[in-house]
Structures are given as structure tokens and as C-alpha cells.
C-alpha positions in Angstrom: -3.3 28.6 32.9 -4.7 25.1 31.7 -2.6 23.4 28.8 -4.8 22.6 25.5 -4.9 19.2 25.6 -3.9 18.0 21.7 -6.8 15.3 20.3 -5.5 12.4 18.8 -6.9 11.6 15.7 -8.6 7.6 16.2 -7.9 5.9 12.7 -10.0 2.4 12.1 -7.3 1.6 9.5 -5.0 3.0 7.0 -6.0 5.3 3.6 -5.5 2.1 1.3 -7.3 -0.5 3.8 -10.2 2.5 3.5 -10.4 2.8 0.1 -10.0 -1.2 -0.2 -13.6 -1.7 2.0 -14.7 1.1 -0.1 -14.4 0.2 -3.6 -15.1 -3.3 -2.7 -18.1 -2.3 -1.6 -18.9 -0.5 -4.3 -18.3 -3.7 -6.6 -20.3 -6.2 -4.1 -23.5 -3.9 -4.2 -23.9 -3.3 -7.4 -22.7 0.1 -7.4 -19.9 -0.5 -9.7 -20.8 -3.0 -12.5 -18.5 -5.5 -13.9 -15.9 -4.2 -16.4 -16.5 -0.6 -15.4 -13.2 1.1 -15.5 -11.6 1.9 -12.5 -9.9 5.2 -13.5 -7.0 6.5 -10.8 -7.0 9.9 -11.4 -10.6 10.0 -11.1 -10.6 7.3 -7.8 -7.6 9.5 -6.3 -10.1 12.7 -6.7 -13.1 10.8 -5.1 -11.6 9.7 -1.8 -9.3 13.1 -1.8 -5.6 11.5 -2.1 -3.1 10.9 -4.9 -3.0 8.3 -6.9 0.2 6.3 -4.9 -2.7 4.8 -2.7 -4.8 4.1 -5.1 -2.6 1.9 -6.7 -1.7 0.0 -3.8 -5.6 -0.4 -3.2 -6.2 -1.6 -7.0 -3.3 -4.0 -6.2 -4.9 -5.4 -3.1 -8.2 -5.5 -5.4 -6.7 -7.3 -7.6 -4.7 -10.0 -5.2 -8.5 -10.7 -3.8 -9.7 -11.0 -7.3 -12.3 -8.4 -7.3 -10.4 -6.0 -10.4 -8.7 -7.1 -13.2 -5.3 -5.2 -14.0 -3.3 -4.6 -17.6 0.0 -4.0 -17.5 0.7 -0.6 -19.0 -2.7 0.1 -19.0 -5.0 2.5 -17.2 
């Protein structure tokens, strides 16, 4: 009898390093326009995760200077 062989699953990058190229695309093209409010809850629905990675993905948004983030704020 043959053994299944198990596929591995090829991953080009982490969630957050995904959703980073993403939304910085989004900003780039046009698609988001400037001041638009990135909303987490709605972000974490869009690319199907919860909303830890989006944070850390707003956060490296923010360290490249592409999103502005309040304190406290959503």
C-alpha cells in the first residue's frame, strides 16, 4: 500500500508581511485615498484573520510612514 504523501503548504511570507504588500498597495494605487480610515475589525474581516495581525501590519504601516496612528483611537 503506497503512503499519502502530506503537501506542504509553500508560504511567500508571513500573514502580516501579506497584508503589509496588500494594504500598501491599496494606498500606492489609489485604491485607498488619503485619510480613509483604516478600520480593524473591518481589515481583519477582509483578509479573513483577527485583528492581532492587523495591528502589527498597521504598525509596520505606520513605521514606513504610509498610515497615521492615534493613540486610543480606532
Amino acid at each position: 500500500m503506497k503512503q499519502a504523501r502530506r503537501r506542504e503548504v509553500i508560504r511567500t511570507g508571513t500573514t502580516v508581511e501579506q497584508m503589509v504588500r496588500a494594504i500598501a498597495d491599496m494606498i500606492v494605487t489609489g485604491a485607498l485615498l488619503p485619510g480613509e480610515k483604516l478600520d480593524e475589525i473591518s481589515l481583519a474581516s477582509r483578509f479573513e484573520v483577527s485583528r492581532t495581525p492587523v495591528r502589527e501590519a498597521l504598525r509596520e504601516l505606520g513605521a514606513m510612514g504610509l498610515v497615521g496612528r492615534e493613540p486610543n483611537r480606532s
